[in-house]
C-alpha positions, 0 to 999 in steps of 0.5 A: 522421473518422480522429480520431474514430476514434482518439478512439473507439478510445481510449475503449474502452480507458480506459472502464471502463463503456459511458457516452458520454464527450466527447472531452476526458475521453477525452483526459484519461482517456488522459492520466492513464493514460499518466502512471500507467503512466510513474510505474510503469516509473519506478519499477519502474527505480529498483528494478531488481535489476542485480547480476551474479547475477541471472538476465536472464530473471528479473523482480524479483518472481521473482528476489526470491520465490526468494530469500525461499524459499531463505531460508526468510523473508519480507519486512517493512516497519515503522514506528519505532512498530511498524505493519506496512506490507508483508508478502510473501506467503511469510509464508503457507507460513512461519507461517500468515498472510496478508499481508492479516493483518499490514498495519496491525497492530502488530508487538507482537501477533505478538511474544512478550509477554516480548519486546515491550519489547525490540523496541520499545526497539529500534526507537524509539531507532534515529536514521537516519544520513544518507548520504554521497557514493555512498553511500545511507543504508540502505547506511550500517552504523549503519542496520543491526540483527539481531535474533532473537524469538519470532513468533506463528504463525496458527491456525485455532482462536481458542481454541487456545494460540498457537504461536511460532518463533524468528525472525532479523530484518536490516534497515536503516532508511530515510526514507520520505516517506508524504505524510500516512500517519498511523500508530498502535500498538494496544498504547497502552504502544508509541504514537509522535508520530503528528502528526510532519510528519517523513519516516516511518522504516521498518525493511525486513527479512527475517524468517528462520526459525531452524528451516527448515521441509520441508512449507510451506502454498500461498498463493493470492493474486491480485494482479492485481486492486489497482485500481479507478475511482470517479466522485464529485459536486463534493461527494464523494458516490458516482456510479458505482464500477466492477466492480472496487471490490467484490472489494477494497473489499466494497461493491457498487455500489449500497451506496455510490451517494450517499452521501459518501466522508468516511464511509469514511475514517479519522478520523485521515486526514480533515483529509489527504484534505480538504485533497487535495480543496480543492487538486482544486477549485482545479487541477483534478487531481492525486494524493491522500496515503496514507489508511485506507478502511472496507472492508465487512469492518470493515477499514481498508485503505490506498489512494492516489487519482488524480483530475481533474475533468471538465467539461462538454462546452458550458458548461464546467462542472465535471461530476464527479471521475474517481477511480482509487484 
């Protein structure tokens, strides 16, 4: 009686709808849980700002937001090729986009057009140097780079005469292993060799303003709501999405029910998540590579999936695949 308890305590924890789940996916589900928690805090300590300045009672995201408006900057993380993967949110009150804006873009269209060529030219040539002894790669001089450019700000009005500020970008290029992340430059004059199995370098910068700025812009952006489960036949068609799926992916439930997963994701990225699907049927679980999925706003958005295959509770028949994307 008392691990049924546990069982049924357990299951109102992990269960994200109120259908009956048996006892082993209660477990499994606990289990995938846990190990996705433990990844995090890995993770989170891997990074861990541990310099003598850094106040204790200050998280890493605080710590390095009051840095960013000291500084009047943002972060930015790009490809040799010129796709941006990640920009912090104090881009908002700097030049007027959201991060949401950037992703997935190329660079080249925020930069002044006299200027292009010299950032790519920049970039693409740069081989990292490996690191040493204690020393990390990015830690390694020849992997830094400064530069200055002409950074397009956001408008409102389409129709108006874009504006651009000065900007001072330092960096230092890293090796970053995206396990299948295929990524293109819209401009076809600044393409890079998107086949390339080698670890993707990125350049991590901070891109400062030259002429700080008095009246900044608020940004609202809730963070809080980044995950979201899904349940998908053997086949990979749509069984269930949860009430989370809607406000990242656009789709509400019953627009995605029975129809299959394939029909979202990027063409580039298909060959990636199927052969991630046919090493699931043969262990049972695992974790997808990176790939683009079609939002309902016509938007590719990157995700990265965790999944494991339930069986049925009397004959031990592969049931449906759990999905926490």
């Amino acid at each position: 009686d008392q691990f049924n308890m546990l069982v049924n305590e357990l299951f109102s924890m992990v269960s994200t709808s109120n259908r009956k789940m048996d006892k082993t996916t209660v477990l499994k589900a606990t289990i995938s849980f846990l190990r996705s928690q433990n990844d995090v805090i890995k993770q989170c300590q891997a990074h861990e700002i541990k310099e003598n300045w850094k106040p204790s009672f200050l998280s890493n995201d605080e710590f390095a937001q009051l840095m960013l408006e000291a500084l009047d900057g943002y972060l930015l993380v790009i490809t040799q090729s010129g796709t941006i993967l990640y920009a912090s949110e104090s881009v908002t009150s700097l030049l007027n986009h959201l991060p949401s804006d950037l992703v997935n873009r190329s660079v080249y269209d925020f930069i002044h057009i006299d200027e292009r060529m010299k950032v790519y030219n920049v970039l693409s040539s740069h081989k990292v140097v490996g690191g040493t002894g204690d020393i990390a790669d990015y830690e390694k001089d020849e992997n830094q780079l400064m530069f200055t450019c002409h950074w397009r700000c956001g408008t409102v009005c389409l129709t108006e005469s874009p504006v651009y500020e000065l900007v001072e970008i330092q960096g230092t290029f890293r090796k970053l292993d995206t396990d299948g992340c295929i990524l293109m430059s819209k401009d076809d004059n600044l393409q890079s060799d998107a086949g390339s199995s080698a670890p993707e370098v990125c350049f991590c910068c901070t891109v400062r303003l030259k002429c700080s700025q008095v009246i900044r812009e608020l940004s609202f952006v809730d963070d809080s709501k980044k995950e979201f489960t899904s349940r998908h036949s053997m086949e990979w068609k749509f069984l269930f999405l949860d009430h989370r799926g809607p406000t990242i992916v656009g789709y509400l439930p019953f627009e995605v029910l029975g129809t299959s997963g394939y029909d979202y994701y990027h063409p580039n990225d298909l060959h990636k998540v199927a052969k991630g699907h046919e090493q699931l049927m043969q262990t049972g679980k695992g974790t997808s590579c990176y790939y683009r999925f079609l939002t309902k706003g016509q938007q590719w958005i990157w995700l990265q999936t965790t999944y494991y295959i339930t069986y049925h509770q009397w004959n031990s028949k592969p049931e449906f695949i759990v999905c926490t994307h």
